[in-house]
C-alpha positions as CSV (number, residue, x, y, z in Angstrom):
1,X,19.4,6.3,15.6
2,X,17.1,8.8,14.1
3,X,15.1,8.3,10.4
4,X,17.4,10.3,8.7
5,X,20.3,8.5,10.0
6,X,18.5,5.0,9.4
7,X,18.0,6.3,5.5
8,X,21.7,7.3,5.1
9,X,22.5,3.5,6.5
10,X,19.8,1.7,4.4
11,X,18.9,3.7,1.6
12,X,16.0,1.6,0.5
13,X,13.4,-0.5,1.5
14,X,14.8,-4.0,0.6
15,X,17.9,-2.7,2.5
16,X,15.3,-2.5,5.3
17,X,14.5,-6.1,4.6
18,X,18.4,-7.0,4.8
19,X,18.5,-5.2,8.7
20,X,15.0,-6.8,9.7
21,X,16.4,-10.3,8.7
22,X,19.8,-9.4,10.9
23,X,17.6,-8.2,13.9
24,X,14.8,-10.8,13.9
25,X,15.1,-14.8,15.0
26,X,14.1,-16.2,12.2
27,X,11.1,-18.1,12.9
28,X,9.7,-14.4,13.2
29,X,11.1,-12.8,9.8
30,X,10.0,-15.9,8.3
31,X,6.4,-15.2,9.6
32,X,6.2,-11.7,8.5
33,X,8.1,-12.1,5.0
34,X,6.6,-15.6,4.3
35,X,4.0,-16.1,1.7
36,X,1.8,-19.4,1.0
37,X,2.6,-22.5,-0.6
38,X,5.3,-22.3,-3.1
39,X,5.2,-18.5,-2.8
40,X,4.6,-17.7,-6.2
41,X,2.1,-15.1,-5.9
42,X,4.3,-13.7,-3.1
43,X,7.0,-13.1,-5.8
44,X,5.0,-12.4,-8.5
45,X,3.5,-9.1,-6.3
46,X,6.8,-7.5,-7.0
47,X,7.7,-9.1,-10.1
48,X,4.8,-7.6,-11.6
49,X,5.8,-4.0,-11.0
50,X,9.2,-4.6,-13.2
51,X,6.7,-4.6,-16.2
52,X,5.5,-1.6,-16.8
53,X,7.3,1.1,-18.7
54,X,7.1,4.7,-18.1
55,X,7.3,7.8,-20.6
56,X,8.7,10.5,-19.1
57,X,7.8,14.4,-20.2
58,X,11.3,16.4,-18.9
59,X,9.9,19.8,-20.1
60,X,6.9,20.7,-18.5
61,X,8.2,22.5,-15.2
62,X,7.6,21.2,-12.3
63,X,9.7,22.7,-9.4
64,X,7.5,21.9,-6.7
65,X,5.4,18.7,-6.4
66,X,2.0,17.7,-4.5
67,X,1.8,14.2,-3.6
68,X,-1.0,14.9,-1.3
69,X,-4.5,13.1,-1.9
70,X,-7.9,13.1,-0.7
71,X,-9.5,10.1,0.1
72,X,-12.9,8.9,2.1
73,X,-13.2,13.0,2.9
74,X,-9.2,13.6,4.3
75,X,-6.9,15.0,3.0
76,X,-3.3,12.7,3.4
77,X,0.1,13.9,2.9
78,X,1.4,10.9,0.8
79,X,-0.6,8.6,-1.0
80,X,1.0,5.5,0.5
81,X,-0.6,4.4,3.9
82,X,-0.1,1.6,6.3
83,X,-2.0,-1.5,6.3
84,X,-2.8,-3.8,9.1
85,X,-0.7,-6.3,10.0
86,X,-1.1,-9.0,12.8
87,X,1.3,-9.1,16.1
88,X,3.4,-6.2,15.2
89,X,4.0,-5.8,18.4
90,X,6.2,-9.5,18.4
91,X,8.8,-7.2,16.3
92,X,9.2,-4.3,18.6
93,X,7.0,-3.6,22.1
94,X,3.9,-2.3,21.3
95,X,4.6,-2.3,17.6
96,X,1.4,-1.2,16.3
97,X,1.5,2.3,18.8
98,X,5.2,2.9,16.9
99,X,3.4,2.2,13.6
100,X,0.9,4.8,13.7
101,X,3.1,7.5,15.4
102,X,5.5,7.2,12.4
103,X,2.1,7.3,9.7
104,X,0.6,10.0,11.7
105,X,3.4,12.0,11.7
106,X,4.4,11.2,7.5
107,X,0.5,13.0,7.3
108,X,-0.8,9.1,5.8
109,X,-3.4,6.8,7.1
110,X,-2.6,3.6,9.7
111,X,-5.0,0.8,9.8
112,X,-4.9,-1.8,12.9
113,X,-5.0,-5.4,12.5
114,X,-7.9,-7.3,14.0
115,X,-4.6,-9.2,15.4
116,X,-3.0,-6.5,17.1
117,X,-1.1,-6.5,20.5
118,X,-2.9,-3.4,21.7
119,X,-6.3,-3.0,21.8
120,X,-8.5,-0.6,19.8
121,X,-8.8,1.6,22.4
122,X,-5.2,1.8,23.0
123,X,-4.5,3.8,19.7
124,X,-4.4,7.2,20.2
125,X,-7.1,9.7,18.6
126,X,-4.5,10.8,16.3
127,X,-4.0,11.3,12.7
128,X,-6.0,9.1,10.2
129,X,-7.3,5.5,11.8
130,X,-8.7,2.5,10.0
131,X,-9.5,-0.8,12.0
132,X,-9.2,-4.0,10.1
133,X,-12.4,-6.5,11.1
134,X,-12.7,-10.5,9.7
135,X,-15.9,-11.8,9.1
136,X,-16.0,-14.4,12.2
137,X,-18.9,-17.4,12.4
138,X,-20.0,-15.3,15.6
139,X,-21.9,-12.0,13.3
140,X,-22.1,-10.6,16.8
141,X,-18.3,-10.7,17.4
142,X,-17.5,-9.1,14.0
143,X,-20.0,-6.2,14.8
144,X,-18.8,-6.0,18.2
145,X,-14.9,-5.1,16.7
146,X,-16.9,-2.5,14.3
147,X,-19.0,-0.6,17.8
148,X,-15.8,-0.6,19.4
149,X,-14.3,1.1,16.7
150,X,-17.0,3.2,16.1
151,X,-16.8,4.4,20.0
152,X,-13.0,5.0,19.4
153,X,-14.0,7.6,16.8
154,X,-11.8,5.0,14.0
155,X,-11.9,6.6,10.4
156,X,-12.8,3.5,8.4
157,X,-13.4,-0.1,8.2
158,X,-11.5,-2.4,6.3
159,X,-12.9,-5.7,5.9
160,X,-10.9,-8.3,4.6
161,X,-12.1,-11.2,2.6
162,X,-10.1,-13.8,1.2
163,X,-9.9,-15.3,4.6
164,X,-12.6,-18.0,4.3
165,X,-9.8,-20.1,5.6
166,X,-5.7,-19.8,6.4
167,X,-3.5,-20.0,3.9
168,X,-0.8,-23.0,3.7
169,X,2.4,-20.9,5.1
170,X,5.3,-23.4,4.7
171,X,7.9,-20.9,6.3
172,X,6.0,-21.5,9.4
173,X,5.7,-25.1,9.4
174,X,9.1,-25.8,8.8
175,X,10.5,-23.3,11.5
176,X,8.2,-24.8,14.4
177,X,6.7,-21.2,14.3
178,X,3.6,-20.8,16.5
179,X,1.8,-18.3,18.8
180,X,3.2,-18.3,21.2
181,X,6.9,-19.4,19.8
182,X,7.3,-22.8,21.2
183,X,10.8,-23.7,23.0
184,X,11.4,-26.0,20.6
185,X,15.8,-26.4,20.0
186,X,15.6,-24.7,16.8
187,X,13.2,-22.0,17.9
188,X,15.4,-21.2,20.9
189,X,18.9,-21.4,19.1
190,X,17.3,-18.6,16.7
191,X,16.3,-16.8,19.5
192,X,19.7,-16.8,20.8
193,X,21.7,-15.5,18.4
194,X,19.5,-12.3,18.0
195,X,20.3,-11.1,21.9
196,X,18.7,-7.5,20.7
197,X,15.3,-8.9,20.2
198,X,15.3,-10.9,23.3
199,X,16.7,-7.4,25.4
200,X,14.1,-5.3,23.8
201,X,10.9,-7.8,24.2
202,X,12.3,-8.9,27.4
203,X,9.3,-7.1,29.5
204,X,6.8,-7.9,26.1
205,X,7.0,-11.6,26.1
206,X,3.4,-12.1,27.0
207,X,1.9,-10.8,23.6
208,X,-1.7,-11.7,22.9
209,X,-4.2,-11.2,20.7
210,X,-5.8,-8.1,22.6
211,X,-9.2,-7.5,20.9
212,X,-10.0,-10.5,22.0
213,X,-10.4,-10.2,25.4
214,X,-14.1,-11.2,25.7
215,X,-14.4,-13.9,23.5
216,X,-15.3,-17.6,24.3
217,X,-12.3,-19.5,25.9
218,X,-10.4,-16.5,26.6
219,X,-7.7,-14.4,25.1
220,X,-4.4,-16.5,26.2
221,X,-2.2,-17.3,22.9
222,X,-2.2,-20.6,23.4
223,X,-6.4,-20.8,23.7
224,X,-6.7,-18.4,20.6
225,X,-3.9,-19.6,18.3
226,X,-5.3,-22.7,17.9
227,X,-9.2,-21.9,17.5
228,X,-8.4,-18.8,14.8
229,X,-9.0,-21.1,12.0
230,X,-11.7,-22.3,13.3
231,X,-13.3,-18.6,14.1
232,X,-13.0,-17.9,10.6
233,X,-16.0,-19.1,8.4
234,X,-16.3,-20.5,4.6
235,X,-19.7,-19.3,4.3
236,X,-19.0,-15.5,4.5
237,X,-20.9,-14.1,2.1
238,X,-22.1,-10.5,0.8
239,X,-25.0,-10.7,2.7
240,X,-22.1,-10.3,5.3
241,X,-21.0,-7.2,4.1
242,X,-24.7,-5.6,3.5
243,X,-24.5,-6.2,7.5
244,X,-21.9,-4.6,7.9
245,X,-22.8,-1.8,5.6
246,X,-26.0,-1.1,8.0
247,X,-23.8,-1.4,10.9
248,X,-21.0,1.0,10.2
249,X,-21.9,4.4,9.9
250,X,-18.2,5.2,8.0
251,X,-16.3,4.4,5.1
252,X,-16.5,0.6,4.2
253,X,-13.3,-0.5,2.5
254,X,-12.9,-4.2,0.9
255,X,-9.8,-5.7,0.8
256,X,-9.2,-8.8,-1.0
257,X,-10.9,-7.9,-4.3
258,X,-9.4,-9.0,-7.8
259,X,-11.8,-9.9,-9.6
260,X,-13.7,-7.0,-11.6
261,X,-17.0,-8.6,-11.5
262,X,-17.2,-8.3,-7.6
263,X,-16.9,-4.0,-8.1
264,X,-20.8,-3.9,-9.2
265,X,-21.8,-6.1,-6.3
266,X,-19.8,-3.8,-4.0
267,X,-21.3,-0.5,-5.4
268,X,-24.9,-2.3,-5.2
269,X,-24.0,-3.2,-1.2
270,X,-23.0,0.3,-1.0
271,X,-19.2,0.0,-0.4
272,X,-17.3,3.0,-0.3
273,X,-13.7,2.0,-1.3
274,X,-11.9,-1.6,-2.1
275,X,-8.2,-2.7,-2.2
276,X,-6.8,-4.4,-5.0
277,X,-4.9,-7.7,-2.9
278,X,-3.5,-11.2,-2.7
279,X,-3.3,-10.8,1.0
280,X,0.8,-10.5,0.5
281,X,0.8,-14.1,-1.3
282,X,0.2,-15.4,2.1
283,X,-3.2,-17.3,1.1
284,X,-3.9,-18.2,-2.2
285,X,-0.6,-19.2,-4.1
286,X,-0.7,-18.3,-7.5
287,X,-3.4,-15.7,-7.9
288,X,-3.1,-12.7,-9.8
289,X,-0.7,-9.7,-8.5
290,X,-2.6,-7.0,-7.4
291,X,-0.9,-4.8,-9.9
292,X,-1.9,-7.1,-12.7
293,X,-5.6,-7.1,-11.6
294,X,-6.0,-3.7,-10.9
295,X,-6.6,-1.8,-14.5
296,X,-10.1,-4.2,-14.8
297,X,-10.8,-3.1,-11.4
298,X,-10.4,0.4,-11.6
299,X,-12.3,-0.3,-15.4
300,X,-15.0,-1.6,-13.8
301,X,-15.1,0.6,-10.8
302,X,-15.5,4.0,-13.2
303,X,-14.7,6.4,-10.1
304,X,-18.2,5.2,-8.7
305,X,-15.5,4.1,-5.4
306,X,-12.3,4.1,-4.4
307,X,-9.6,1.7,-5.6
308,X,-6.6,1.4,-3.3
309,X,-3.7,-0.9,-4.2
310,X,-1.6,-3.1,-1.6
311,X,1.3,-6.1,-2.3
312,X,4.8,-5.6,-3.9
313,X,5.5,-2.4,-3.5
314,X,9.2,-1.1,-2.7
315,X,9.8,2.1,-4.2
316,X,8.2,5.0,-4.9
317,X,8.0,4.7,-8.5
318,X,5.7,1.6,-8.0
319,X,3.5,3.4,-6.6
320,X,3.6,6.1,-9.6
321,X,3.2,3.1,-11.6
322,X,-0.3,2.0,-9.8
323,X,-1.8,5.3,-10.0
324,X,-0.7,5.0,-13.5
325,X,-2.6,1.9,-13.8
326,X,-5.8,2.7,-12.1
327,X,-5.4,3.0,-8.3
328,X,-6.0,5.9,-6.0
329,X,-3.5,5.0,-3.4
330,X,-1.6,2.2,-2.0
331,X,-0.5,0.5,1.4
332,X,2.3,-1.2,2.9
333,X,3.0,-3.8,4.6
334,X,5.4,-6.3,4.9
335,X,8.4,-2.8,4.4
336,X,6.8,-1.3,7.5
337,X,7.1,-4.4,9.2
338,X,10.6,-4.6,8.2
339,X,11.2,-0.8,9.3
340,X,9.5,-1.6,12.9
341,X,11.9,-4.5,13.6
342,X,15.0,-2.3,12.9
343,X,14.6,0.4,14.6
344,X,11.0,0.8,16.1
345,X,9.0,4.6,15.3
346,X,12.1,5.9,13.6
347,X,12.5,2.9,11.5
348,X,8.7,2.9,10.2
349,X,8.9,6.7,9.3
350,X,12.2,6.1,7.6
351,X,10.7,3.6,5.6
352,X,7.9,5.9,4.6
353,X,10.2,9.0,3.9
354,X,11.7,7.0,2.1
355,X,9.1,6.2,-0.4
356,X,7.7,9.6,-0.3
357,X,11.7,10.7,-1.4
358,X,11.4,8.3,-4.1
359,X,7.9,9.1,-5.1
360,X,8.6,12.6,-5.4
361,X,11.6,12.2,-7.3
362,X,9.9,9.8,-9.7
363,X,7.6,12.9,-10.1
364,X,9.7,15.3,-11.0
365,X,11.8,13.1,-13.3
366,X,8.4,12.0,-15.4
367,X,7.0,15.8,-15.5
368,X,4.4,15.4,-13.5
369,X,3.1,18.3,-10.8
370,X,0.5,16.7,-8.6
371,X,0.4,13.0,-8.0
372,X,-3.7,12.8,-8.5
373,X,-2.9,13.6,-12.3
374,X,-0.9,11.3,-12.9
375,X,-2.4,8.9,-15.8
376,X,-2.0,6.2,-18.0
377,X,-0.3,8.7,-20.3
378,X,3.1,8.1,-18.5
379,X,2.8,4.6,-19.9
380,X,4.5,3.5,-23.2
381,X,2.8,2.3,-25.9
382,X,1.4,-1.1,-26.3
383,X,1.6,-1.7,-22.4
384,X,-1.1,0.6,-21.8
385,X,-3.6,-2.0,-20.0
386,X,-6.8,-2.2,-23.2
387,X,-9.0,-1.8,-20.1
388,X,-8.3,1.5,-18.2
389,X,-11.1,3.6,-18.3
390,X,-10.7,6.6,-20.4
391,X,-11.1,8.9,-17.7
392,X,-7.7,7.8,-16.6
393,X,-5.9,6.5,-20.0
394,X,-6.8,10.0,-21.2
């Protein structure tokens, strides 16, 4: 089935969600729609883009709309990109290489997960490529992800850093779900019933971690599944990301930020770009949405960098609604996700044409030409966040 043919059958994102949860066992949906804890923050990402109301100016002609942007010196098509997302490629075969084609081909930027399924190298030199890198208590590891991504000719780095330690993910516990899936009863009667998954990862079964082929114990799931906890370190600090700073030649993204006090320590380090997140609600349960942290944020920041926005989006209005409110640009994640497990390629760029339909249309319906001027002046009254800077509540 083509994207246009996948649109027609699931008209939206969430309808996405509804086909994922079909195709998947559901020890895996659970893993990639799951949040921490209670999953409070996980619903509160969405809930907080129900909030805001828009003022829409009808008359101001606008027969042709530019959602393009230009960020870290590229111009992108859309301003909605990919993020990175671990083991895509336990949804469909090599998920992460059907990922990218679809975002290459949308004009938008794909970022792979430290966790992929295919290495680094494996991406093709194609489009717009971030590489996702953790802070490990092996420095020499976490710079040796950043060379190889370097060599690869990558775009940008992203590091993220609210992953001092792994979030409490209850889904997971209570499903048996681990990497790899153990043949527990209930694990394998969910398997069972989803005979298209099985068919289609029939020849993939033997997934790994693979950027992490050199490190200490080896790169079998079994061996790194259990020690990625304790690779990840509590003492990561800034001093972590000046090294990084003098190690990567490129763009230097953040992602994890919410509070506004951490944008003049970023600027001072010499960061080039952060993104507003709650790391999908999956680690800290009840932080702030990203969308109700971001107008600080983008106060704070004053266009000195660039202030991306990820978590709860599902139309294309929301993303009006963050630019709106401060942010340059957004990602996706978990609707991706949902995209790959339906239908691969086709099901990630209908998911993306999607938004850009709806973002377009949410355009022309609020009077607005070209996405970059879009302002805080679409916002009614009294829900204009006291805190946007007046370069874009003007």
């Amino acid at each position: 089935m083509d994207r246009d043919q996948l649109i027609r059958r699931h008209v939206s994102v969430t309808g996405f969600r509804r086909a994922a949860m079909r195709a998947l066992p559901r020890p895996m949906f659970d893993f990639t729609d799951g949040g921490a804890e209670d999953e409070i923050t996980l619903r509160r990402n969405e809930a907080a883009f129900h909030q805001p109301v828009l003022l829409p100016r009808p008359l101001q002609g606008v027969a042709d709309r530019d959602l393009s942007i230009e960020l870290f010196g590229k111009t992108l098509a859309m301003p909605v990109m990919i993020g990175p997302t671990g083991l895509s490629g336990m949804l469909w075969p090599d998920g992460e290489l059907e990922s990218h084609r679809a975002a290459t081909a949308a004009g938008t930027a794909f970022c792979l997960s430290h966790a992929s399924t295919v290495p680094i190298e494996a991406l093709p030199k194609t489009g717009n490529r971030w590489m996702q890198v953790f802070v490990y208590k092996d420095r020499g590891f976490t710079r040796s992800l950043a060379d190889r991504a370097q060599e690869a000719g990558y775009d940008a780095l992203v590091l993220t850093i609210d992953n001092q330690t792994l979030g409490q993910r209850e889904r997971d516990v209570r499903n048996g779900f681990s990497i790899p899936p153990k043949l527990l009863v209930k694990v394998m009667a969910a398997m069972a019933i989803r005979p298209g998954w099985l068919w289609r990862m029939r020849e993939r079964r033997d997934f790994t971690f693979a950027n992490y082929t050199g490190i200490e114990g080896g790169a079998d799931r079994n061996t790194l599944a259990g020690r990625m906890n304790a690779l990840l370190d509590p003492t990561m600090s800034w001093a972590d990301v000046a090294m990084l700073r003098r190690h990567w030649p490129g763009p230097l993204i953040l992602k994890g930020i919410l509070h506004p006090a951490d944008i003049q320590i970023a600027v001072d380090h010499g960061v080039d770009g952060v993104i507003v997140s709650n790391h999908g609600g999956r680690q800290l349960d009840r932080a702030a949405a990203g969308l109700d942290a971001l107008p600080a944020i983008a106060a704070a920041a004053k266009g000195r960098l660039k202030v991306l926005l990820d978590g709860g989006i599902r139309r294309g209005v929301d993303v009006l609604v963050a630019k709106a409110m401060g942010a340059d640009a957004c990602l996706i994640a978990r609707p991706q996700l949902w995209g790959l497990a339906v239908a691969g390629e086709a099901g990630v760029a209908a998911v993306l044409e999607i938004l850009r339909r709806d973002l377009d249309r949410a355009l022309c319906l609020c009077g607005v030409t070209r996405f970059v001027d879009a302002g805080a002046d679409l916002l009614a009254p009294g829900l204009v966040p006291p805190n946007l800077p007046k370069a874009i509540a003007a």
